[in-house]
C-alpha positions as CSV (number, residue, x, y, z in Angstrom):
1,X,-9.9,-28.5,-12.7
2,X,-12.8,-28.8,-10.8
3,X,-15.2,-31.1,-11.5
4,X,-18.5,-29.8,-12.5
5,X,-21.9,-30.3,-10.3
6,X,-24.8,-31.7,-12.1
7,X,-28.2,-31.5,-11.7
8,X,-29.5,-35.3,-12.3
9,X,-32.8,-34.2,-11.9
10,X,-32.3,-31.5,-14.3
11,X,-30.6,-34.0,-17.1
12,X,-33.3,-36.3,-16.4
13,X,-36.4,-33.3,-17.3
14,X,-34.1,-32.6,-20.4
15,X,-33.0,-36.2,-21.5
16,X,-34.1,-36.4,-25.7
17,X,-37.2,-39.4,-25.8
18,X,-40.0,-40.1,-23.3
19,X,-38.5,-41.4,-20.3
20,X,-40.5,-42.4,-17.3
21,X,-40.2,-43.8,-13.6
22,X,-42.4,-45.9,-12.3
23,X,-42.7,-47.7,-9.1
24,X,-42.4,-51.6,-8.7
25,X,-46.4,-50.9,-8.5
26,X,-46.7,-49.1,-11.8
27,X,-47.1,-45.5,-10.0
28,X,-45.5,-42.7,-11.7
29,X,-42.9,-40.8,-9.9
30,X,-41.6,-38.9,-12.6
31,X,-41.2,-38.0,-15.9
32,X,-38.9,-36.0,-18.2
33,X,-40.3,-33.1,-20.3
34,X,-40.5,-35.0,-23.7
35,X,-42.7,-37.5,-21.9
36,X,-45.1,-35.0,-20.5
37,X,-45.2,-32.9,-24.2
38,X,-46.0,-36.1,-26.3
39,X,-48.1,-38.0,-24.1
40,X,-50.8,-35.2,-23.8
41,X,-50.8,-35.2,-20.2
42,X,-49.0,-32.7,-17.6
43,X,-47.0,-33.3,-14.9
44,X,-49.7,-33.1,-12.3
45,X,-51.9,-35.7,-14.0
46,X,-49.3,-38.3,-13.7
47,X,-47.1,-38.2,-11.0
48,X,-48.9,-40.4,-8.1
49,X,-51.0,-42.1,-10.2
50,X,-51.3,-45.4,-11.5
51,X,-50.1,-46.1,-15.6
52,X,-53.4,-47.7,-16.4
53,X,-55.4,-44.9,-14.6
54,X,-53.9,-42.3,-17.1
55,X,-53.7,-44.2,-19.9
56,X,-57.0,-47.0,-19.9
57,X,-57.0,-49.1,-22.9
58,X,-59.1,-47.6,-26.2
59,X,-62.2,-49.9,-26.2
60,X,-64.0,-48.7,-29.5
61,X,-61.6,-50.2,-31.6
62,X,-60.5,-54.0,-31.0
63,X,-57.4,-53.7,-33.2
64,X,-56.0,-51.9,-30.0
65,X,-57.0,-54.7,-27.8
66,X,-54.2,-56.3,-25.6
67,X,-52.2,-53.0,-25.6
68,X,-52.6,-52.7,-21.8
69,X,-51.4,-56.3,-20.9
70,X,-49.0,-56.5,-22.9
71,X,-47.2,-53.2,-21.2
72,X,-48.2,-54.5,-17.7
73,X,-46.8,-57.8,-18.5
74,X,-43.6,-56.6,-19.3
75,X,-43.2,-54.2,-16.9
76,X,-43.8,-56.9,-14.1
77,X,-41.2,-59.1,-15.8
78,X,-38.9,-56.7,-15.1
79,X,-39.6,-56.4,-11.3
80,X,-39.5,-59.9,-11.0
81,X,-36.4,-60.5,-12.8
82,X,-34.4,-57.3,-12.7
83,X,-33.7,-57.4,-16.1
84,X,-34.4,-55.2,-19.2
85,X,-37.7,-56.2,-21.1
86,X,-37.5,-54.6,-24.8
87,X,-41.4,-54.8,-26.5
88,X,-42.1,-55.5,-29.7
89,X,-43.6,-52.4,-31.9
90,X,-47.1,-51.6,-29.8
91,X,-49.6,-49.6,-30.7
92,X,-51.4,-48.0,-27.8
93,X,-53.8,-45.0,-28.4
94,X,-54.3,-42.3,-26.0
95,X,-57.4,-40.9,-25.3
96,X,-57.6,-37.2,-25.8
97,X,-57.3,-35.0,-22.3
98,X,-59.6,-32.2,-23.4
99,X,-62.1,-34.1,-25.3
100,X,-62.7,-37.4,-23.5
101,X,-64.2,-40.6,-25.9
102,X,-61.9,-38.6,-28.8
103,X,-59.1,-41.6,-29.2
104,X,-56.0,-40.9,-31.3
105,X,-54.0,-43.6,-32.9
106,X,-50.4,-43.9,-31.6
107,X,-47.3,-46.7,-32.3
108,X,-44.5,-47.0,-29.5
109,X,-41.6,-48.4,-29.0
110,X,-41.2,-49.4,-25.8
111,X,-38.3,-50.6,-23.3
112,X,-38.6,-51.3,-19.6
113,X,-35.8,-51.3,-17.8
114,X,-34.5,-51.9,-13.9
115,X,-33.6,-49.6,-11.3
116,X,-32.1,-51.4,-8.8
117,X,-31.7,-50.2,-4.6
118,X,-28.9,-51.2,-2.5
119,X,-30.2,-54.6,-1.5
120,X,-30.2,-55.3,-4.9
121,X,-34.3,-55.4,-5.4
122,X,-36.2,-53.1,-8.3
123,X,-36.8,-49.8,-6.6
124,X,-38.3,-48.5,-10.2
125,X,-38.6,-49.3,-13.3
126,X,-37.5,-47.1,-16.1
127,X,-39.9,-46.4,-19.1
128,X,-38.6,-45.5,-22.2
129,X,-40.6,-45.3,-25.2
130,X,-39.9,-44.1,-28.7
131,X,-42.8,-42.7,-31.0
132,X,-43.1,-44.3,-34.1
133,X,-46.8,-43.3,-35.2
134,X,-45.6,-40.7,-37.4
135,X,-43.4,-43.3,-39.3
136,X,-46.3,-45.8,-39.3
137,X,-48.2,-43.6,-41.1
138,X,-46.0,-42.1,-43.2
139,X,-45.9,-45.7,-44.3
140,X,-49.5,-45.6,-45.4
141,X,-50.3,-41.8,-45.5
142,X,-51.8,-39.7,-48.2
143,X,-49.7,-40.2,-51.4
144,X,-48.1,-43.5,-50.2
145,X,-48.5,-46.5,-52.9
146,X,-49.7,-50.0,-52.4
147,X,-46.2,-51.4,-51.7
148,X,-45.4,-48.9,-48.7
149,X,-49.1,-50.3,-47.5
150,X,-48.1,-53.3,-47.6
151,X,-44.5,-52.6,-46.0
152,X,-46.9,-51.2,-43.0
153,X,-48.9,-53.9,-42.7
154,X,-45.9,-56.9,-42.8
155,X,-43.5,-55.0,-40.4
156,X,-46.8,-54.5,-38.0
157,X,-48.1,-57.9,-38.3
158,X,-44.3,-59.2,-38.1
159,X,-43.7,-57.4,-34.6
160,X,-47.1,-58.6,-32.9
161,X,-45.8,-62.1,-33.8
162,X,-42.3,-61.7,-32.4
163,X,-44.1,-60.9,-29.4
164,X,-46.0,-63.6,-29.3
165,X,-42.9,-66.1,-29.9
166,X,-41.4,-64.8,-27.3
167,X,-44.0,-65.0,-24.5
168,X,-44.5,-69.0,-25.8
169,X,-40.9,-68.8,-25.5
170,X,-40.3,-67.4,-21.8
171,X,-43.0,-69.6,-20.7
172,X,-41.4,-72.7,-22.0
173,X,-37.9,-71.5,-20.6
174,X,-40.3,-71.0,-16.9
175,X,-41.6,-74.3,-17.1
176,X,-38.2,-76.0,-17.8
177,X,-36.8,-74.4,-14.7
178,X,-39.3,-75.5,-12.7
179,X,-39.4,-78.7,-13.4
180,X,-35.4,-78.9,-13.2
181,X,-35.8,-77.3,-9.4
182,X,-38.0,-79.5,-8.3
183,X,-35.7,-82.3,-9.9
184,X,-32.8,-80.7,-7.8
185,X,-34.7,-80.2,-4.6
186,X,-35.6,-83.4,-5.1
187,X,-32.2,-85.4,-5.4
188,X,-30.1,-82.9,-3.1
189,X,-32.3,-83.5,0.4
190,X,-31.0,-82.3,4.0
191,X,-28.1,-84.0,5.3
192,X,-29.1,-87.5,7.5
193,X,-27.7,-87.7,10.6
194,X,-24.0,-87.6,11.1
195,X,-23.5,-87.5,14.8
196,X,-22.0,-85.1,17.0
197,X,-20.4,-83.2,14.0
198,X,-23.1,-80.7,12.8
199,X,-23.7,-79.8,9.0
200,X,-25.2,-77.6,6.6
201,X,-26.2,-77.7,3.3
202,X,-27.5,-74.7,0.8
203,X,-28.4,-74.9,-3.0
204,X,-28.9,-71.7,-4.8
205,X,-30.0,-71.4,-8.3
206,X,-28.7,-68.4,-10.5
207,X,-31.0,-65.6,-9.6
208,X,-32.8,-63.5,-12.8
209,X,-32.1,-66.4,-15.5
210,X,-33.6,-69.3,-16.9
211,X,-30.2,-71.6,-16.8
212,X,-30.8,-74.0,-14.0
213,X,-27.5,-75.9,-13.7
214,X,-25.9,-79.2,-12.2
215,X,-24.5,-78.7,-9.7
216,X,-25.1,-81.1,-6.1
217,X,-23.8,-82.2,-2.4
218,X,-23.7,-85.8,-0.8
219,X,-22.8,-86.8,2.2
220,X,-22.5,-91.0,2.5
221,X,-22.1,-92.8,5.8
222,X,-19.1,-95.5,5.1
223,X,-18.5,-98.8,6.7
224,X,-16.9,-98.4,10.0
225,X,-18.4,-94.8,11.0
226,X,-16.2,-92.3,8.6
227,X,-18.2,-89.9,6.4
228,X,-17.8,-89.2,2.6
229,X,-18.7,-85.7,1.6
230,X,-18.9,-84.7,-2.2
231,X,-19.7,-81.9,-4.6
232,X,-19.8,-81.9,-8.2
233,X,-21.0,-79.4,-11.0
234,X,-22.2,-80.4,-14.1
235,X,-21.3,-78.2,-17.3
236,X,-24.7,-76.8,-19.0
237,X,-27.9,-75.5,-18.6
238,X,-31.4,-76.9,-17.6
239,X,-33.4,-80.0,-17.5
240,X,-30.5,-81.9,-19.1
241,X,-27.9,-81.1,-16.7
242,X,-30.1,-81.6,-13.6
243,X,-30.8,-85.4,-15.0
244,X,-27.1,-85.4,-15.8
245,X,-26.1,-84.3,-12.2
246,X,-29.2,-86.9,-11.0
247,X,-27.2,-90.2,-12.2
248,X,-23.5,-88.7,-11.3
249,X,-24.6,-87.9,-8.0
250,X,-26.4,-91.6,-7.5
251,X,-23.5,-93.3,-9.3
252,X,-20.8,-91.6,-7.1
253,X,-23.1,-92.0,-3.8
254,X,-22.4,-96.3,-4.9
255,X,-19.1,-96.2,-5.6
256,X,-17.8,-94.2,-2.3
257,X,-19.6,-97.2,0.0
258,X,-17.1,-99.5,-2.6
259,X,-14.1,-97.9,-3.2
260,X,-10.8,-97.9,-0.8
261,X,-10.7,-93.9,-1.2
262,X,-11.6,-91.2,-2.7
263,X,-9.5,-91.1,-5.8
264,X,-10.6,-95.1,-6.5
265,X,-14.6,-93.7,-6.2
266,X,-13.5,-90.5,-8.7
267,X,-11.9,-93.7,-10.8
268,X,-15.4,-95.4,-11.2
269,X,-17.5,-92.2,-11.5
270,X,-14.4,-91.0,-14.4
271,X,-15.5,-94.6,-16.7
272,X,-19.7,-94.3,-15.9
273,X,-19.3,-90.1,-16.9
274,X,-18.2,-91.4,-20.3
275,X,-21.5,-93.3,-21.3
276,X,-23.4,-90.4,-19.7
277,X,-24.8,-88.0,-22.2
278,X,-23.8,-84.1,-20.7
279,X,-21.5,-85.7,-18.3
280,X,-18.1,-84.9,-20.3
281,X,-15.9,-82.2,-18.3
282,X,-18.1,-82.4,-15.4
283,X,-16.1,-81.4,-12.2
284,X,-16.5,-82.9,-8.7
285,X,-14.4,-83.2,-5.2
286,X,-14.8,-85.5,-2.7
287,X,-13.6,-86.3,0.9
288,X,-13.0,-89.2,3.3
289,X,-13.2,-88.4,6.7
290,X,-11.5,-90.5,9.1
291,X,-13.0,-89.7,12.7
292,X,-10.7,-92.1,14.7
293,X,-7.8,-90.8,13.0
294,X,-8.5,-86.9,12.7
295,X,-7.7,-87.2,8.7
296,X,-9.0,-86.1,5.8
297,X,-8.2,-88.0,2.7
298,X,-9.4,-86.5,-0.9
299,X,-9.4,-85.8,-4.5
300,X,-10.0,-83.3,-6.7
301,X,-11.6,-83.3,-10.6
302,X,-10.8,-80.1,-12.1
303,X,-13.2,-78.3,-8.8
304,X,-12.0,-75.5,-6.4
305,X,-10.3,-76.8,-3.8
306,X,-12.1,-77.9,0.1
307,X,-11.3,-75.6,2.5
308,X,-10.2,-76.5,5.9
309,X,-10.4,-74.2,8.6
310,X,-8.6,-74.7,12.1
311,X,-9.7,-73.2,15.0
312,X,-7.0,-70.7,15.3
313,X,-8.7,-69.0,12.1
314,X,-6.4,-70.1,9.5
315,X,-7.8,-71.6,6.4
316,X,-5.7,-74.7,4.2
317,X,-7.2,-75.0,1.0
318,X,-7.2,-79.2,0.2
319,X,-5.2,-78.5,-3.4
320,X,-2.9,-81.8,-3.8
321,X,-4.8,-83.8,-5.1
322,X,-6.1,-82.4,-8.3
323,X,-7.0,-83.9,-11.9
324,X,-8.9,-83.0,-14.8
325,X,-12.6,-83.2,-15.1
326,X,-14.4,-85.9,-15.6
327,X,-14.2,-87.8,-19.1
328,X,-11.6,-85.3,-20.0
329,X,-8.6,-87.3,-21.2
330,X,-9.2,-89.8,-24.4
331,X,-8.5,-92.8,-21.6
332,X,-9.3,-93.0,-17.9
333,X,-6.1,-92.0,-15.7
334,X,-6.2,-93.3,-12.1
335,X,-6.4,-90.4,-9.9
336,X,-4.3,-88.5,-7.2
337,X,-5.1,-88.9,-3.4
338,X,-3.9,-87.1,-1.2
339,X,-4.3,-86.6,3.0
340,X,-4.0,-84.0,5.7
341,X,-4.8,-84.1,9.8
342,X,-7.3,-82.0,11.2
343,X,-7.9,-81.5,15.2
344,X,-11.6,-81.3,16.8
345,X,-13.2,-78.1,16.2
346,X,-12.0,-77.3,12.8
347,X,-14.6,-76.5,9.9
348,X,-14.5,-78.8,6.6
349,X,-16.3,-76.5,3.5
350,X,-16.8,-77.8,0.1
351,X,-18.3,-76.0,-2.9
352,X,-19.0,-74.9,-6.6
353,X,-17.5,-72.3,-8.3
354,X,-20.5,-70.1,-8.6
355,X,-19.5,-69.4,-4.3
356,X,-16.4,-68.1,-5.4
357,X,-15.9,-67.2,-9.3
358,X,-16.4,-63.9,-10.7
359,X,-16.1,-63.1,-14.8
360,X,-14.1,-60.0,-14.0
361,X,-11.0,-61.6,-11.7
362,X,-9.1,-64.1,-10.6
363,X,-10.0,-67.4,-8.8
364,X,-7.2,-66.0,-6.4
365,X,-9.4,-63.2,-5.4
366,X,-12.6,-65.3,-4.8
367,X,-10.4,-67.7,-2.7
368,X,-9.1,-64.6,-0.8
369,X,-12.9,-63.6,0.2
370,X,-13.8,-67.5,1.0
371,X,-10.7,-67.6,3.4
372,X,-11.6,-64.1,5.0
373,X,-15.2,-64.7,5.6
374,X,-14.2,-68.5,6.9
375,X,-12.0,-67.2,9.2
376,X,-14.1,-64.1,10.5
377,X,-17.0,-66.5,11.2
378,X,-15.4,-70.1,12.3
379,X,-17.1,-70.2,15.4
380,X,-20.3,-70.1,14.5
381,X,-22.6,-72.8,14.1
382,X,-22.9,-74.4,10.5
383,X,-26.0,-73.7,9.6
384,X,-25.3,-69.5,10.6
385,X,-22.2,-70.4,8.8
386,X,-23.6,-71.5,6.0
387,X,-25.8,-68.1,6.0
388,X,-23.0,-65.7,6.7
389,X,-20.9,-67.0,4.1
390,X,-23.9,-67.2,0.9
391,X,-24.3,-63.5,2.5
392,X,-20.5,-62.1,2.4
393,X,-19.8,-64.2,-0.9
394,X,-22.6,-64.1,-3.5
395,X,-23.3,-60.7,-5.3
396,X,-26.4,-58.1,-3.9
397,X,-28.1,-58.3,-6.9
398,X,-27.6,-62.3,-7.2
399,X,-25.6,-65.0,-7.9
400,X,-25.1,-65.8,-11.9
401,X,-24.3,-69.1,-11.7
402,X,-25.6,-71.8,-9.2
403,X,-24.0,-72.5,-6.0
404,X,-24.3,-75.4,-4.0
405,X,-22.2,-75.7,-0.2
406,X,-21.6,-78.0,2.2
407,X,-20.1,-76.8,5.9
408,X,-19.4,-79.7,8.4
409,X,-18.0,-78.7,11.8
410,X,-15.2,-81.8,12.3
């Protein structure tokens, strides 16, 4: 049977509710037929223009003060964030069209909502809004008794303060994740020098969300001129995992420059995780790199695996060597170690999950795009490397977890 053509501009006209688009800028572009019947104004008088231009906020009567800010604010939060912003109940009058100073009162319902382009950035913004004034004042109408009053007035007075909690909210949920960036940018600075073999480095905090995670890179000169590179991710969200991830990262940075190999410095970090509070399952690779002897000794605690690609394009994934997390047995275990050769030119590349981890597959399949992408791009410099592979691996719209990489050309 053939499949039916539809007119999407037709369903949108004809959609039951007021439905509006709006650009990031708060310009109409359109609107569907219910909008344009119950907001009093036609077609002509909105399309083009600016929301707060056709709908100005009632000033003879305070108890509709704020109206206008409120809207704005939400609709800017979801530009900014690309997600859905629901309002609390709003009452927002309109002035009438053929009798201008004549303001009648009007309850919404409102819900904002993302339209996103291919680049993954809010093209428009879809208005939605239910109308509710006829409830309101059925509520406290002609013939209604004290108690339905009263109903009015609680269910009113409870939405304004939802609203209110919430905003205190989001800001407190802003200020924690600034603070825990600039706790991150702070303890995960550009690699130091490390000779003739280039590096790159790239943290990227989940994109549209408030949950600032743990995870970190090092990269520790040892006696006698190898390298130590590390990564570890710290289970949870916010200021508490970024202090978390602060003393595992300075803890492991000490016990590399001390410990025989990898596995022994995983050994130490494994008994300090234990009196660390939000350190318990924590996960975390690192690598000894022997210059002199083109090796690459390592170990693994419950993290993706390093990837190794040689210069003929094929990619080894460094899986040998790998343990639970951190603190995850009752007792400390000693750890596995394991080695492999690698010959000039080849590409070391260690990482957290949120490079490579989708909710909706398999590691397998995120290891499949990581080899790909390694292999179509090896020759490229590491910090172009580092681009191209943030750019083939992480989702348009943005990554949902943190990521944090580390690509050293060997």
């Amino acid at each position: 049977m053939t499949e039916p053509q539809i007119d999407y501009a037709a369903v949108f006209r004809a959609l039951p509710g007021m439905v509006a688009l709006l650009t990031p800028d708060l310009v109409y572009v359109d609107a569907n037929d219910d909008f344009v019947r119950l907001s009093g104004r036609t077609r002509e008088q909105l399309l083009g223009r600016y929301i707060f231009d056709v709908f100005p906020e009632n000033p003879t009567d305070p108890a509709a003060a704020g109206s206008m800010r409120e809207t704005e604010a939400s609709m800017l939060r979801t530009v900014a964030t690309g997600e859905r912003d629901t309002m609390a109940l709003l009452r927002y009058d309109i002035e009438d069209a053929t009798q201008p100073g004549r303001w009648e009162e009007h309850y919404w319902s409102p819900v904002n909502a993302p339209i996103l382009g291919e680049d993954g950035k809010v093209t428009l913004i879809a208005h939605r809004v239910e109308e509710v004034t006829e409830l309101i004042r059925a509520f406290g109408g002609p013939g209604a008794d004290t108690r339905a009053r009263a109903l009015e007035a609680e269910v009113y007075t409870r939405a304004r303060e939802l609203q209110e909690v919430n905003e205190r909210l989001r800001t407190a949920h802003a200020r924690e994740r600034e603070v825990a960036l600039a706790l991150q940018a702070a303890m995960l600075p550009p690699p130091g020098p490390t000779g003739p073999h280039g590096a790159a480095v790239r943290y990227r905090p989940a994109v549209g969300a408030l949950n600032v995670c743990g995870d970190w890179y090092d990269l520790v000169e040892l006696p006698g001129g190898s390298l130590a590179v590390a990564v570890g991710d710290v289970v949870g969200h916010g200021l508490a995992a970024a202090c978390a991830m602060g003393q595992l990262r300075s803890a492991l940075s000490g016990a590399t420059r001390l410990a025989e190999g990898p596995a022994q410095a995983l050994d130490a970090l494994d008994i300090y995780a234990r009196s660390v509070e939000g350190a318990e399952s924590t996960s975390v690779v690192t690598t000894f790199i022997g210059w002199d002897s083109h090796t690459i000794t390592y170990s693994c605690a419950g993290h993706p695996p390093p990837a190794l690609v040689h210069p003929d394009g094929t990619v080894t994934f460094l899986d040998r060597a790998t343990d639970p997390s951190l603190a995850a047995r009752p007792e400390p275990v000693p750890r596995l170690q394991a080695g492999t050769a690698f010959t000039e030119g080849s590409v070391l590349v260690l990482y957290t999950d949120g490079l490579i981890e989708r909710h909706d597959e398999d590691i397998d399949a995120g290891l499949a795009r990581l080899a790909d992408s390694l292999a179509r791009h090896r020759d490229a410099e590491p910090e172009a490397l580092a681009d191209a592979l943030l750019a083939d691996l992480l989702p348009p719209t943005g990554n949902t977890d943190d990521t944090a990489l580390i690509v050293l050309r060997l």
